[in-house]
N, C-alpha and C positions, 0 to 999 in steps of 0.2 A: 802958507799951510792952512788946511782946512779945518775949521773951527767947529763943524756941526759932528755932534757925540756919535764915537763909534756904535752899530747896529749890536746889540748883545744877544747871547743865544737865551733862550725860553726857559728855564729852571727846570720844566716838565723832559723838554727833547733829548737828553740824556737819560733819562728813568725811561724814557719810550724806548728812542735805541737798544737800550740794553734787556728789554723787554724781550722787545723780536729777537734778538739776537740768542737768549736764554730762552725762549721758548724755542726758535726756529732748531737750535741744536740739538732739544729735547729726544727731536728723533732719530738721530743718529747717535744717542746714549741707550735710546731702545733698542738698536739697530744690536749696541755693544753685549747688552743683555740678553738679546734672543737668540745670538750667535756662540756666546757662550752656555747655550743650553738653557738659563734660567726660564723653566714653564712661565709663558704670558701673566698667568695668577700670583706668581711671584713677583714680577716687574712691577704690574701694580700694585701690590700689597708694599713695597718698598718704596717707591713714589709716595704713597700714601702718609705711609709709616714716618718715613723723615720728613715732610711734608707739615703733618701734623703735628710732629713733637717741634718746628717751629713754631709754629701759629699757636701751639698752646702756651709755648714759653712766652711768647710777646702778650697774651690777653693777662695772665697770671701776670708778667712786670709791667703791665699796665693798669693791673686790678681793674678790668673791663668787668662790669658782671654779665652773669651769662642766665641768660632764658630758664625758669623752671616751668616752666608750661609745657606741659605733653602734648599738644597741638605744636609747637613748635617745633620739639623734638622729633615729633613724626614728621613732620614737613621736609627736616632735615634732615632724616633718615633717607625719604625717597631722591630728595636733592645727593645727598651723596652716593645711591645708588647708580642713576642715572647718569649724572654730571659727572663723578669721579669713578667710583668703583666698575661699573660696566664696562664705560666707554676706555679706558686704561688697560682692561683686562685684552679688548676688541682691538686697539690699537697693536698692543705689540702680538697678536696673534696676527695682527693683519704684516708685519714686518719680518714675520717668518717666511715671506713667501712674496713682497716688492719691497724696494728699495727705500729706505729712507725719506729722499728726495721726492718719490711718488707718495708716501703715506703724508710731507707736510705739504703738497697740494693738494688734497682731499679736504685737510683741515681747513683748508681757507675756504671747503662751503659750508660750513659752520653757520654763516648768514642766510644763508639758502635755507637750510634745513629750518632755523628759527622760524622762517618767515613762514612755511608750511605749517608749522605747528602751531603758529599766530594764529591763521587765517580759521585750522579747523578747531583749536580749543576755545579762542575770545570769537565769536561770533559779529562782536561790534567791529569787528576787524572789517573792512573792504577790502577786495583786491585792487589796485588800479591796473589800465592797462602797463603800464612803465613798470611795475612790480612782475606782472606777470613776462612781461619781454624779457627781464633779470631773471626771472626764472628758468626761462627756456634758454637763453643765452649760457648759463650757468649751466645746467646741465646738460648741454649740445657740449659745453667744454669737457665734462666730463667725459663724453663718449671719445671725445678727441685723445686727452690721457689715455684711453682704453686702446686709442688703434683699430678703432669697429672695424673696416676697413679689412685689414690682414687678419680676421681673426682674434679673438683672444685666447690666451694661453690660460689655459684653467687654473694653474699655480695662483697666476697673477689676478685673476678674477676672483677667485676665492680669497688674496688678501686684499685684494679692492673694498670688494663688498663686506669683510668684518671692519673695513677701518669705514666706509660710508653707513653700517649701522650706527659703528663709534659715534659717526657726526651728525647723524640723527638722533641720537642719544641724546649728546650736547643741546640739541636745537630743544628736545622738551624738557630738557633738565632746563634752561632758559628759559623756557615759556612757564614750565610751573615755579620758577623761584619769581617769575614775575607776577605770578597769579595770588599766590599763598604764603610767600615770604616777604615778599617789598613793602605790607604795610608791620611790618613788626618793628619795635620800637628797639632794638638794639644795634648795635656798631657791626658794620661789613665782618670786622676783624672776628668777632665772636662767631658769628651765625657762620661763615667760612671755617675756622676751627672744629665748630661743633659737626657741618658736614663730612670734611675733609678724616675728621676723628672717628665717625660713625659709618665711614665708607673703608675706613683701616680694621675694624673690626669685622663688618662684611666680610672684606678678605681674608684675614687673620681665620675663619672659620670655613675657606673655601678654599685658598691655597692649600692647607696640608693634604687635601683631597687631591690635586690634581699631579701634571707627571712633572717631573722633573725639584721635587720635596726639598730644602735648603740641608747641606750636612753640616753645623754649627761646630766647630768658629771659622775654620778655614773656608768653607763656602759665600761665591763661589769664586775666588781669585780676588788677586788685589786691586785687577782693573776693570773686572767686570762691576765689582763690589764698588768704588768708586766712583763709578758709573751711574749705578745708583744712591747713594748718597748725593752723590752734585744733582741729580734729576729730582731729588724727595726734597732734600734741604733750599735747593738756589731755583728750581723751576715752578715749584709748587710752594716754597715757603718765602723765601727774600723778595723772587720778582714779582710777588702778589704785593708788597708792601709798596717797590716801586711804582708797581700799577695804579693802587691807590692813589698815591702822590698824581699821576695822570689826572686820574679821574677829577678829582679833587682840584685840579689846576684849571682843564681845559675840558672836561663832562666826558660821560664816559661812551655818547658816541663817536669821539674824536679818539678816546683811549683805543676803543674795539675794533681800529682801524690798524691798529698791531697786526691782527691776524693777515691785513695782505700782503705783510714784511715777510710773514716765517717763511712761507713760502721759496723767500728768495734766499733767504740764510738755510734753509735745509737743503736743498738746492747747491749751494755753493760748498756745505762744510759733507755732504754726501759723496761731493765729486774730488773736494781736494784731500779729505782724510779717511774713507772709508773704497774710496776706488768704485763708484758708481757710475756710471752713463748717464747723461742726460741729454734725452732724446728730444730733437726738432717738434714732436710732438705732444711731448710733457710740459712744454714752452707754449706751444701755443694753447692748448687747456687752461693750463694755469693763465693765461691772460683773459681767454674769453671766461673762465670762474671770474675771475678778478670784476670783471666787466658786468658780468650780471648781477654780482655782491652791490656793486657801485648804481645799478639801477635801481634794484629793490631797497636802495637807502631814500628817504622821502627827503623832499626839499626842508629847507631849515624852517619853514614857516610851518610845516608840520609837526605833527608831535612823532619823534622816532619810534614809532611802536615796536617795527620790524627788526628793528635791530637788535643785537645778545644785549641783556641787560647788563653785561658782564665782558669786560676784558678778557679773552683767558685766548686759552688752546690746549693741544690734546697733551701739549707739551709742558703745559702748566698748571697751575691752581687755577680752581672755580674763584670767581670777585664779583660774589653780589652785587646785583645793580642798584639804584636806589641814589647813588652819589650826587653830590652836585651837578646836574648840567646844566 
């Protein structure tokens, strides 16, 4: 019998899995949301909304204090425009019109978009050639998704391009929480709360404007309703804590490695519970995204400038970066 100790798993690789896993289905909870009618501004507004009332209940039972400086709050205002409020609204407007399974391969160029936004906001930024090859690889994969080729179907292109502003949203919502938030002296959990809280109010003042208005209490069903609950409470409030835990274990460029799972969980839970197609061509996109994400990541000897300071996706809470790596 063999004497040398069983290999154990990683403490973090379960909080990772279940990461991709809750984000990747995020979109096919949107998917639930926009088919029952709920206006895009609602979807977000309720992501937000439950979202927030986690995050606040954990800073409060943690008595974390929270930032009174109005530089910070402003900081956090535009972070939770961009990062949450925008790009949420863009996503499930982008879902009224492609599938699930195509709006979380978009999200996996999340890297992509950051790394443009690097390059033109921090100036000390370089291109190299390997970033820029990841670049063009990455978005050749994109045209692939599209189907250039045959055409594209104008439905599909107009929800293409509100969920690829979504992830150029994400990318400068990244870039300025790297800029104007990363040296502030408070805990991920707060500065995330007070975002995620001040992007709930955004909405809360923009949904009642838009179509599709909530008629309270029965609005709108129990499963659409559900639907969001699990996406505001578990996508945007719990697996931000396991993400944490990521970050905290193993740095959070290894965390922000999530985002090339959802892909394959949106992908999978599109086709086996919502009756979607997945086309020879959304396969290979999604691989040459993947491929270019994996370029534009710098060798470890460098500093990861390029990368989200942030675990997240469109399917989840913003996670300030800043954590151990």
């Amino acid at each position: 019998m063999s004497t040398e100790p069983r290999a154990q798993t990683p403490t973090w690789l379960p909080y990772f899995l279940l990461c991709s896993l809750i984000w990747g289905s995020g979109f096919a909870l949107i998917k639930i949301g926009v088919e029952a009618d709920i206006a895009p501004a609602w979807v977000a507004f309720w992501r937000c909304f439950f979202g927030a009332a986690v995050l606040w209940l954990l800073v409060l039972g943690r008595r974390l204090a929270v930032p009174r400086s109005a530089r910070v709050w402003g900081h956090a205002l535009v972070v939770g425009t961009v990062l949450n409020a925008l790009p949420f609204v863009l996503f499930a407007l982008g879902e009224q019109d492609i599938s699930s399974l195509q709006a979380g391969v978009w999200n996996a160029m999340i890297p992509l978009f950051t790394l443009l936004w690097v390059l033109v906001v921090l100036p000390s930024e370089k291109p190299t050639p390997r970033r820029l090859a990841g670049l063009v690889t990455g978005f050749t994969g994109a045209l692939v998704v599209l189907g250039v080729w045959d055409g594209v179907d104008s439905s599909m292109l107009a929800g293409s391009i509100a969920c690829l502003v979504a992830v150029a949203s994400y990318g400068l919502g990244y870039t300025y929480t790297r800029k104007y938030l990363s040296d502030v002296d408070s805990p991920a959990l707060t500065l995330t709360a007070m975002q995620i809280g001040l992007a709930t109010v955004e909405l809360a003042l923009v949904a009642p404007f838009s179509t599709g208005s909530p008629s309270l209490p029965i609005w709108p069903g129990a499963g659409p309703m559900l639907a969001m609950v699990v996406l505001g409470t578990i996508g945007t409030g719990v697996a931000y804590m396991w993400n944490l835990n990521v970050i905290r274990a193993v740095g959070s460029t290894v965390a922000s490695t999530v985002a090339f799972l959802t892909p394959m969980w949106a992908a999978l839970i599109g086709v086996l519970f919502l009756d979607e197609v997945l086309h020879w061509n959304t396969v290979l996109g999604a691989l040459l995204i993947i491929s270019g994400v994996l370029l534009t990541r710098p060798p470890k000897r460098e500093p990861a400038a390029a990368a989200p300071p942030v675990g997240t996706s469109a399917a989840g809470g913003a996670v300030r970066g800043g954590a151990a790596e």
